[in-house]
Kinemage of the C-alpha trace (Angstrom):
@kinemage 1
@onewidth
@group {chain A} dominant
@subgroup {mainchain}
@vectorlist {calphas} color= white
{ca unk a 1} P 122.506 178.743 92.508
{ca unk a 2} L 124.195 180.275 95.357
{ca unk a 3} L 127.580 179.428 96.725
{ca unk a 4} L 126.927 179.733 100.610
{ca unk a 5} L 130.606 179.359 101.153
{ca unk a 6} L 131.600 182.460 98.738
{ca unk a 7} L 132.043 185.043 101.983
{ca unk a 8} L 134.002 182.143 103.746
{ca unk a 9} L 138.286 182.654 103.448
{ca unk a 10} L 140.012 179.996 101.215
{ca unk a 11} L 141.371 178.234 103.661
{ca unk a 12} L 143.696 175.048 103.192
{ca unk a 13} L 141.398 172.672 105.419
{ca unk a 14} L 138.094 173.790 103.967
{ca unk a 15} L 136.014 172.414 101.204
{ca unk a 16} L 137.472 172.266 97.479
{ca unk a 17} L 136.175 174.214 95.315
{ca unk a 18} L 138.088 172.481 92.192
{ca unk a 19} L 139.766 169.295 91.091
{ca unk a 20} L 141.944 168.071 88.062
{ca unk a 21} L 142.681 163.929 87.007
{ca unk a 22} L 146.249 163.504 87.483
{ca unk a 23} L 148.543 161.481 84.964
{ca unk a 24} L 151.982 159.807 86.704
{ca unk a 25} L 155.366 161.587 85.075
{ca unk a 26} L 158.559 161.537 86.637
{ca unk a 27} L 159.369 164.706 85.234
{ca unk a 28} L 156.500 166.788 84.384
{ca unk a 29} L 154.910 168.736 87.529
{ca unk a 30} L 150.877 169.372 88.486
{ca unk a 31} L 150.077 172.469 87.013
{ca unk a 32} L 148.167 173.636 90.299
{ca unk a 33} L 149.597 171.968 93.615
{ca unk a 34} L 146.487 170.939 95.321
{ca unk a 35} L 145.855 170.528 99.172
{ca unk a 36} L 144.755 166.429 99.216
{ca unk a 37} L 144.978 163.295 96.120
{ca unk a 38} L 142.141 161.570 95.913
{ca unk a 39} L 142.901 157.596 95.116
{ca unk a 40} L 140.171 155.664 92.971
{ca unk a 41} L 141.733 152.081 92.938
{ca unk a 42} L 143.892 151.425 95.626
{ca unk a 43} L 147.869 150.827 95.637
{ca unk a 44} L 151.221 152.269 95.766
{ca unk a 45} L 151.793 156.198 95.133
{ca unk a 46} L 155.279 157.909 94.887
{ca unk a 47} L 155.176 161.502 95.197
{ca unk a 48} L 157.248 164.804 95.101
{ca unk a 49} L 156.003 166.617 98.045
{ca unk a 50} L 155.778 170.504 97.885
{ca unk a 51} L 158.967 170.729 99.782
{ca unk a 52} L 160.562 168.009 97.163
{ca unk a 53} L 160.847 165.397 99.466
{ca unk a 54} L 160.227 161.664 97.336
{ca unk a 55} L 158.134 159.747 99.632
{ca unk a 56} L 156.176 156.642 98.610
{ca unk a 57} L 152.917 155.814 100.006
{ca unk a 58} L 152.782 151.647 100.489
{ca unk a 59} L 149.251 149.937 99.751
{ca unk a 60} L 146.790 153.042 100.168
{ca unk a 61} L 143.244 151.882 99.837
{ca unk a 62} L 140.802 152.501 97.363
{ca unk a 63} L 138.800 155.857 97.999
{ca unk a 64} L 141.115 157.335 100.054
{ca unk a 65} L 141.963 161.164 100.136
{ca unk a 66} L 145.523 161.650 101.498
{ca unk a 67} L 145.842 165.233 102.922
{ca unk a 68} L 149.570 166.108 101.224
{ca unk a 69} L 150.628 168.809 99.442
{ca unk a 70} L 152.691 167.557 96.213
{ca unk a 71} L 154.964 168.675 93.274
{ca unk a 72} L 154.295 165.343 91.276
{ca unk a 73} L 153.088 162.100 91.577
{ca unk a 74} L 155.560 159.942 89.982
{ca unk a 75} L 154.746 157.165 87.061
{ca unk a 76} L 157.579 155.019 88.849
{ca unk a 77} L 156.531 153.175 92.059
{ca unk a 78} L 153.010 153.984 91.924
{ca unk a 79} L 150.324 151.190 90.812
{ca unk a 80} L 147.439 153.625 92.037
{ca unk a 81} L 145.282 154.830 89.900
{ca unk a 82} L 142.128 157.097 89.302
{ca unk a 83} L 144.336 159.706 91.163
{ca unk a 84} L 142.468 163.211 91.660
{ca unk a 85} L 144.163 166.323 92.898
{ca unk a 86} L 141.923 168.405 94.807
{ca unk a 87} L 142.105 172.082 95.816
């Protein structure tokens, strides 16, 4: 198959080309920090953004991707789930 986007730069507001399921931990970090989250069922999300910031995200809907760059999604505060870090 050929990847028509292969000659194309990386760039942060392109496609992805990979994703990983994310697990909640308020101490262990992603092991790639992705450019969006991806949010199967819908609710709260607190996050370590890339810069560390803690922000929490109230009542995001279901099948939403949230264009943020993050550290960690923390297992305290958040009641989403079916997160997806994309990149």
């Amino acid at each position: 198959m050929t990847d028509t986007f292969a000659q194309l730069p990386d760039l942060e507001y392109g496609p992805a080309a990979d994703a990983v399921a994310v697990t909640p931990s308020d101490s262990v970090n992603l092991t790639v920090f992705g450019r969006a989250l991806y949010v199967g069922v819908g609710g709260n999300i607190t996050v370590v953004m890339l810069a560390g910031t803690v922000v929490l995200f109230t009542a995001v809907p279901a099948g939403t991707v949230l264009p943020i760059r993050v550290r960690r999604v923390n297992a305290t505060g958040t009641t989403a789930t079916s997160i997806v870090s994309i990149w």
